[in-house]
C-alpha positions as CSV (number, residue, x, y, z in Angstrom):
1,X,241.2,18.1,86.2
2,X,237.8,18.2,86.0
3,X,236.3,20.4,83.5
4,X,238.9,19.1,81.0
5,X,237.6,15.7,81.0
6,X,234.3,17.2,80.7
7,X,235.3,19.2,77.7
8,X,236.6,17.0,75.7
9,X,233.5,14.3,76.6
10,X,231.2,17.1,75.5
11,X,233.0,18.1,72.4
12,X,233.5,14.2,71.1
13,X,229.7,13.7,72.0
14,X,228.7,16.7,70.2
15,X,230.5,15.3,67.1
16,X,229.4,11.9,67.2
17,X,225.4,13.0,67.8
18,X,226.2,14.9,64.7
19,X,228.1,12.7,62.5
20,X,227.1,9.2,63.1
21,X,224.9,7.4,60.6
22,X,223.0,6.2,63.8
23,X,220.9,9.9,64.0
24,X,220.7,10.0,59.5
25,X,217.1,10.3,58.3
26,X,218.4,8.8,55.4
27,X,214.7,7.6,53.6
28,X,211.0,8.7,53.0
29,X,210.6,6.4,55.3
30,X,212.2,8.0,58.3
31,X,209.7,11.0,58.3
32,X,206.4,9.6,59.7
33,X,203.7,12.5,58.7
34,X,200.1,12.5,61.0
35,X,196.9,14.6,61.1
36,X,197.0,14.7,57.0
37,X,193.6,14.4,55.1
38,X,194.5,17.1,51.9
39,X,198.3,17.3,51.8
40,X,200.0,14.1,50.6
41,X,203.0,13.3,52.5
42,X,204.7,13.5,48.9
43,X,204.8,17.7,49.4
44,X,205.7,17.0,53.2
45,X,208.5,15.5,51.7
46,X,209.5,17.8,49.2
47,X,209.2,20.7,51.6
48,X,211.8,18.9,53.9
49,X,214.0,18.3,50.8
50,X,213.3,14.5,51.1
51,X,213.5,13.2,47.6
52,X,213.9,10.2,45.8
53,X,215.3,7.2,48.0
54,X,217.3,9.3,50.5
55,X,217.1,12.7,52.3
56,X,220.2,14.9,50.1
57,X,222.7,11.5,51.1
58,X,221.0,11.7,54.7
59,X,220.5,14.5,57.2
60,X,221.3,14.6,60.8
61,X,218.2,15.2,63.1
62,X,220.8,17.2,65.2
63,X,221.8,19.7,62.3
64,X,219.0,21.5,61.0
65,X,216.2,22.9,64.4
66,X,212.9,22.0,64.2
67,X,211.7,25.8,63.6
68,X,213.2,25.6,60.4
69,X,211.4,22.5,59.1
70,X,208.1,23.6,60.4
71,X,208.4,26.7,58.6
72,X,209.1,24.6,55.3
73,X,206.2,22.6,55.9
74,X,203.9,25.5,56.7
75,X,205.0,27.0,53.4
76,X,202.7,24.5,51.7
77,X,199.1,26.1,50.7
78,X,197.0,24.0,52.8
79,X,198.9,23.8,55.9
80,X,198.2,26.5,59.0
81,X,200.6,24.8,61.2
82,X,202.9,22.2,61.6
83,X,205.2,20.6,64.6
84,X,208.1,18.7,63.9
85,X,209.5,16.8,66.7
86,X,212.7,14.1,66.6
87,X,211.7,10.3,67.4
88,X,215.5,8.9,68.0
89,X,217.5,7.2,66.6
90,X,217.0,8.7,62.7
91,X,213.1,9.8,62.9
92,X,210.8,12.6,62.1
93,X,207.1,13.0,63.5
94,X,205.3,15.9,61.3
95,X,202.2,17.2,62.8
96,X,199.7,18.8,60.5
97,X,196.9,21.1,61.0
98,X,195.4,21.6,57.8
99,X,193.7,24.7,56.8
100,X,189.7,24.4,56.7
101,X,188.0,26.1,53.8
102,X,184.5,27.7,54.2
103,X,183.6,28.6,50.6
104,X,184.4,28.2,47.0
105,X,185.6,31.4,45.1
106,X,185.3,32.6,41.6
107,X,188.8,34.0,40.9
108,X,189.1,34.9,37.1
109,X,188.0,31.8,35.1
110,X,189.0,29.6,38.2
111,X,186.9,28.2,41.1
112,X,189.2,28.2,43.9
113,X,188.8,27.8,47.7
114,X,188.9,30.0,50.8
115,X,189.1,29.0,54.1
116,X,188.7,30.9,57.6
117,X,191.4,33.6,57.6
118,X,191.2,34.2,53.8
119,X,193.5,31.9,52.5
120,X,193.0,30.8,48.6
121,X,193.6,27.7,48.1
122,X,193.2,25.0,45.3
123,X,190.6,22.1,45.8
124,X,192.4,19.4,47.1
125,X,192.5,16.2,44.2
126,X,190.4,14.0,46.9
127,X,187.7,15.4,49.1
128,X,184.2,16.5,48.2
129,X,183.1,19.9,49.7
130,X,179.8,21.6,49.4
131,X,180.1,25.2,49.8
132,X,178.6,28.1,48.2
133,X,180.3,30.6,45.9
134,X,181.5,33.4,47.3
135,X,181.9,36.8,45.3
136,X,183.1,40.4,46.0
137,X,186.4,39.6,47.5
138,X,189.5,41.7,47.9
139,X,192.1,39.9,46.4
140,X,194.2,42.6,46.0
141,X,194.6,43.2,49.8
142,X,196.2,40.7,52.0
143,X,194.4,37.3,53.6
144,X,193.6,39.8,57.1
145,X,191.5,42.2,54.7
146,X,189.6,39.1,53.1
147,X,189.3,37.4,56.7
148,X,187.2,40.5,57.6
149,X,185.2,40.7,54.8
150,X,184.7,36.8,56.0
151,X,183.4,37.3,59.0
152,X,180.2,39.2,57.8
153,X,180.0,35.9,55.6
154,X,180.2,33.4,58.7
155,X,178.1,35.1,60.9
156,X,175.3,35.0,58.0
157,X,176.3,30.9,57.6
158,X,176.6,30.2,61.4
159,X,172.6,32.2,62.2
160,X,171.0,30.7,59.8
161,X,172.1,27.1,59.0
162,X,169.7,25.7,61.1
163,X,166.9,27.3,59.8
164,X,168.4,27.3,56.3
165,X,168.7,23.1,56.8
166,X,164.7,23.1,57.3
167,X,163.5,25.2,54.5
168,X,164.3,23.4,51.3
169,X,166.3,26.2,49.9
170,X,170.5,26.4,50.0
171,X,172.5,29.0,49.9
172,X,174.2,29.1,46.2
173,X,176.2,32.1,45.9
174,X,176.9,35.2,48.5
175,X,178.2,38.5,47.6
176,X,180.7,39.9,50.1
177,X,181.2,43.2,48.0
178,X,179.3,45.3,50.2
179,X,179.9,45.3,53.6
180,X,176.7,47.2,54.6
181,X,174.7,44.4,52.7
182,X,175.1,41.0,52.1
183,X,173.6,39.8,49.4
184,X,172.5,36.0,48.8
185,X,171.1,33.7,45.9
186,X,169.0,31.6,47.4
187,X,167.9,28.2,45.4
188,X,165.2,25.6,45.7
189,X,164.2,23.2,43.1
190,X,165.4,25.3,40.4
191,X,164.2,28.0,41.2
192,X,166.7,31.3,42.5
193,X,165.6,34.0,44.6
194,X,168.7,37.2,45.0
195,X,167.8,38.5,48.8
196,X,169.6,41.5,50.7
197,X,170.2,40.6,54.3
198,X,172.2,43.6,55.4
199,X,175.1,43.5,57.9
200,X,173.2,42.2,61.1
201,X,170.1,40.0,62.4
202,X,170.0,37.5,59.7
203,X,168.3,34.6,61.1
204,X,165.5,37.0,62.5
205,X,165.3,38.6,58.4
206,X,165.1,35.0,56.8
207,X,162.6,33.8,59.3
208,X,160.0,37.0,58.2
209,X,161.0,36.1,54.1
210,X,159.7,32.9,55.4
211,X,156.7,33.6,56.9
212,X,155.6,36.0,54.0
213,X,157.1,33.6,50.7
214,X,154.0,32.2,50.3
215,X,152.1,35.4,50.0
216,X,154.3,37.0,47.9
217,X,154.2,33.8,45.6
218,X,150.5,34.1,45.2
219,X,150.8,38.2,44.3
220,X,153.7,37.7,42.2
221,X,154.0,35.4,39.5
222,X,158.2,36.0,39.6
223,X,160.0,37.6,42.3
224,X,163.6,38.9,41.2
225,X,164.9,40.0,44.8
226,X,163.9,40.4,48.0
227,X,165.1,43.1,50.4
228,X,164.8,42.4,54.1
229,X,166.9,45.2,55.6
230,X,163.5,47.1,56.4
231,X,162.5,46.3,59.8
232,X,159.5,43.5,59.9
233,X,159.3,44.5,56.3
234,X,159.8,42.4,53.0
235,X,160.3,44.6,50.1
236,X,159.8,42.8,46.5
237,X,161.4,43.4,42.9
238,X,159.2,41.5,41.2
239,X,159.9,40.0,37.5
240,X,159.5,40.2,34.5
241,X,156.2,39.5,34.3
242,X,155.3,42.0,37.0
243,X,157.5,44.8,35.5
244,X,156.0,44.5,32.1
245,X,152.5,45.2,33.7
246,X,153.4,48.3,35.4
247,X,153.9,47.0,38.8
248,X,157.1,48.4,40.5
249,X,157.2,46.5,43.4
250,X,155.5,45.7,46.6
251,X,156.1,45.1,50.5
252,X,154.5,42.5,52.8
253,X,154.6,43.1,56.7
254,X,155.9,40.1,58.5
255,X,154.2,38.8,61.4
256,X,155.3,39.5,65.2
């Protein structure tokens, strides 16, 4: 006498949470997307099958689970997660977290983007970013292999930014192909300076190029490269000029 009521109440409930046009997202409209700044809420859409004025004739918020549309709306480039969660009657909240890109990349004849877990990505049609260009890359291997090549990449960004911010020059391109030394083109009013950092200490190695630039300026009328992996020492390719007058190179001792 009891559980039969309660059957039946459950069964008819289930069917009308699941067919009445009360719980349709029926429109754009219905799907409210937040935390956006890159992705348009046109290819939120689209990855939930929302298209033109109604959503496929209108889908239940009962029918489909939420895992499912998150996972449809992470399978766009620039989103690294999303939560879906119903708003009743006939609504959808999206929450996107967008991915953050760290560099530009030279892939073929295209400038791309990166962003922390070594993701390529194309540059969003609004937004300005100023990153440097990043070369040596794996993009044969998976996103995990270029993510550790990364790393080496964002240590060098997060020691030396400070320092970088207060020198005049900017970091232009950096060349993750060696993992035992990173190698950066430096730039300041025109002029480009290739240095070798190494794998570790960078903000103590760019802090003795600074100390001994001037010097080597005055000595050397063009430096190619620079290579501070020596301890306390600055090792110089110099020039043109330089090479053409018999000079191989040179070191200066940093100060202590």
């Amino acid at each position: 006498f009891i559980l039969v009521p309660l059957g039946v109440g459950g069964y008819l409930l289930g069917a009308y949470l699941l067919t009445s046009p009360r719980f349709q997202v029926a429109a754009p409209a219905d799907v409210v997307v937040e935390g956006n700044h890159y992705v348009s809420k046109e290819e939120v859409l689209a990855a939930l099958g929302v298209h033109g004025a109604n959503y496929g004739g209108g889908s239940n918020i009962f029918r489909e689970s939420l895992a499912d549309r998150e996972k449809k709306v992470e399978s766009i480039p620039w989103v690294r997660t999303a939560t879906v969660v119903r708003s009743f009657p006939h609504h959808l909240v999206v929450y996107v977290s967008e991915r953050k890109p760290v560099a530009f990349v030279d892939v073929g004849s295209r400038i791309l983007m990166v962003d922390q877990q070594g993701v390529v990505l194309d540059p969003p049609e609004k937004g300005r970013f100023n990153f440097p260009v990043i070369k040596g890359l794996n993009f044969e291997g998976s996103p995990a292999d270029r993510r550790v090549q990364l790393n080496l990449y964002e240590e060098f960004m997060r020691e030396t930014s400070g320092k970088m911010a207060g020198s005049g020059w900017t970091v232009s391109e950096v060349d993750l192909s060696d993992a035992s030394n990173l190698k950066v083109l430096l730039v300041q009013n025109g002029q480009t300076l290739l240095v070798y950092f190494g794998n570790a200490g960078f903000l103590k190695r760019f802090e003795n190029l600074m100390a001994v630039l001037p010097q080597l300026r005055k000595t050397n009328a063009r430096i190619d490269s620079v290579d501070l992996r020596f301890r306390d020492q600055v090792v110089v390719n110099p020039g043109e000029w330089d090479s053409g007058s018999g000079r191989a190179g040179g070191t200066a001792t940093a100060g202590k």
